[in-house]
N, C-alpha and C positions, 0 to 999 in steps of 0.2 A: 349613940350606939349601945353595946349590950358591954360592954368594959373590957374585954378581950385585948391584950397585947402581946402580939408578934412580934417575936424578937430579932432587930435588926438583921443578925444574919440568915435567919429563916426565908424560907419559902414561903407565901402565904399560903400557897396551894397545900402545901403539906402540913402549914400550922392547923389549918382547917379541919383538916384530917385525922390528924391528932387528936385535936380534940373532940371530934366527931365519936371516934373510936372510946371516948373516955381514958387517953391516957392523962388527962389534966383533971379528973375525979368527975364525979356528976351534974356539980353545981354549973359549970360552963355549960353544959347541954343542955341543963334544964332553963338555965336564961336563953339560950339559943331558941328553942322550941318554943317559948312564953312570947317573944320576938317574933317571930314567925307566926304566930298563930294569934296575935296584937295585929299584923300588921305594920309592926314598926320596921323591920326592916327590909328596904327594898332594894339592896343589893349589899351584898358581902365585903366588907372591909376590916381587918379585925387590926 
């Protein structure tokens, strides 16, 4: 997977989101995107 960890009491759906949005900085997005555009990930689980 792409090293993301959601923390137990989270939502994933809204960990997602989060980080989506860039409140966890740019580096998560830009492995998210690199991931995606690899190929490597074929469904969401962080």
């Amino acid at each position: 997977m792409i090293g993301l960890s959601c923390p137990v009491t989270y939502n994933p759906a809204d960990f997602i989101i989060e980080v989506t949005a860039g409140e966890y900085g740019p580096d998560h997005l830009d492995q998210m995107v690199n991931a995606v555009e690899n190929g490597k990930v074929t469904r969401w689980c962080p």
